[in-house]
Structure formats: C-alpha cells, structure tokens
C-alpha positions as CSV (number, residue, x, y, z in Angstrom):
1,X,-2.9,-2.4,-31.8
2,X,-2.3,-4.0,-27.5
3,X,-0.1,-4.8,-25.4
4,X,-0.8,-7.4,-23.1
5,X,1.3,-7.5,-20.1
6,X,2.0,-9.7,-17.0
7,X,2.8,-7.3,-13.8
8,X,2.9,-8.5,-10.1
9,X,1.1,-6.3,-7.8
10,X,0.7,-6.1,-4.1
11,X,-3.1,-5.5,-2.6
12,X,-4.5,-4.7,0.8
13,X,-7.3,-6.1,2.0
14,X,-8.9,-4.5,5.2
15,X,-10.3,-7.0,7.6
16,X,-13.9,-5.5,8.9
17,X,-13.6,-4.5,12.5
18,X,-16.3,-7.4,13.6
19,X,-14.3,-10.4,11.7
20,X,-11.2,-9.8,13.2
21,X,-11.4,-11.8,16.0
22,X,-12.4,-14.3,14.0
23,X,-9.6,-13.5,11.5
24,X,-6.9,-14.1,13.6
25,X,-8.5,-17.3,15.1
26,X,-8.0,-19.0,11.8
27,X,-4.8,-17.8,11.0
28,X,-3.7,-19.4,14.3
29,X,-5.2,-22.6,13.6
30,X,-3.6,-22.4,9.7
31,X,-7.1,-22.5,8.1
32,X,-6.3,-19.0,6.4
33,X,-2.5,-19.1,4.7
34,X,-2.8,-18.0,1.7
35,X,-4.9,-15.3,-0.8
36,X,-7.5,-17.7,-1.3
37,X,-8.7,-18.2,2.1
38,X,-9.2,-14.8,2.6
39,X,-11.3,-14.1,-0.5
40,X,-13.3,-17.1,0.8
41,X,-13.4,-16.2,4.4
42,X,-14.5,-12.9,3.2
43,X,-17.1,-13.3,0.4
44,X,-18.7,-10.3,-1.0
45,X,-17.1,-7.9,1.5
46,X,-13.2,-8.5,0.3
47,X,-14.4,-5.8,-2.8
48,X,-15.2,-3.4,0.1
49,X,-12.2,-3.0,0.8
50,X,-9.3,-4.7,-1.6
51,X,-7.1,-1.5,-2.6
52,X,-4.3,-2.4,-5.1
53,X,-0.9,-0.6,-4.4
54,X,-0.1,1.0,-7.4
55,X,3.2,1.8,-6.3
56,X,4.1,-2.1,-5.7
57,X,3.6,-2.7,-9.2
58,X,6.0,-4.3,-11.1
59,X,6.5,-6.5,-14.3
60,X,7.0,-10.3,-14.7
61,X,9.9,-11.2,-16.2
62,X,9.6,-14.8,-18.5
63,X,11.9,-16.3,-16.8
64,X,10.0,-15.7,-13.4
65,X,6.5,-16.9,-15.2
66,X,7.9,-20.9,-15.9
67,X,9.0,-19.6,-19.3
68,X,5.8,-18.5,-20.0
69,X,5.0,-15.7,-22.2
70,X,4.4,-11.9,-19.9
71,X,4.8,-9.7,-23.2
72,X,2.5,-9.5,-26.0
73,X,1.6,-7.5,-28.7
74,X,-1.7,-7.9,-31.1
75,X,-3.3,-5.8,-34.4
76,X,-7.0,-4.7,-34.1
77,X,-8.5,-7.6,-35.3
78,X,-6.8,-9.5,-32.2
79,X,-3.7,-11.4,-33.8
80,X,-0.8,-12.0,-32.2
81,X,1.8,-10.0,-33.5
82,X,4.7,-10.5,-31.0
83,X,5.6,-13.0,-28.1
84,X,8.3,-13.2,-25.7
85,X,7.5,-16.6,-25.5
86,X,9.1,-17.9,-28.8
C-alpha cells in the first residue's frame, strides 16, 4: 500500500556567476517572469544548482488544487483505494 500526495514546495535556483548579467537583462525586459523561463534560459545547468527547501514544504489542500484530488491511497497491485476527490 501508497500514498500519493500533492505538496507545494519552494526551490532555489542559483544563477551561474557568468549568466547573471544576462539574467537580470531579461528580467528587465519581461522575457524571464515566470519558472519556465528560467528552466529554459538555463538548460542543462538549472540541475546544477536547483536545491528544494525542504523546510517550505507544505500540502495542497483540494480546495486550493480546482477541486482536484491532492490525497490518495492505492493497494500493491496499484488500485485506487481512496480519493479526496469524490
């Protein structure tokens, strides 16, 4: 028997020294606002240095996730056994 779980977590990303220029340049001109530019702007180096803050961590309530489910519980073979979706 799982859990799944939905949580909401908080992660730092360091910019490398010789992109910051850069960096900031495109934040200026809007062209990096949002999680998905920087992962982008970055490429293969965001894994360098993405740290998750373990001590952000916190869980999604349904009601915060559209109504979707954030809690569920399966047997060994994989089926669902409980939602908080229902």
């Amino acid at each position: 028997m799982y859990i799944d779980l939905k949580i909401a977590l908080w992660e730092r990303i360091k910019i490398p020294k010789e992109l910051e220029k850069e960096f900031k340049k495109k934040v200026q001109k809007g062209e990096i606002n949002e999680p998905q530019d920087v992962f982008l702007f970055l490429g293969d180096k965001v894994e360098e240095t993405r740290v998750k803050l373990l001590d952000t961590l916190q869980p999604v309530k349904k009601e915060n996730n559209d109504g979707e489910a954030t809690f569920q519980i399966f047997d060994n073979n994989h089926t669902l056994i409980f939602s908080n979706d229902n």
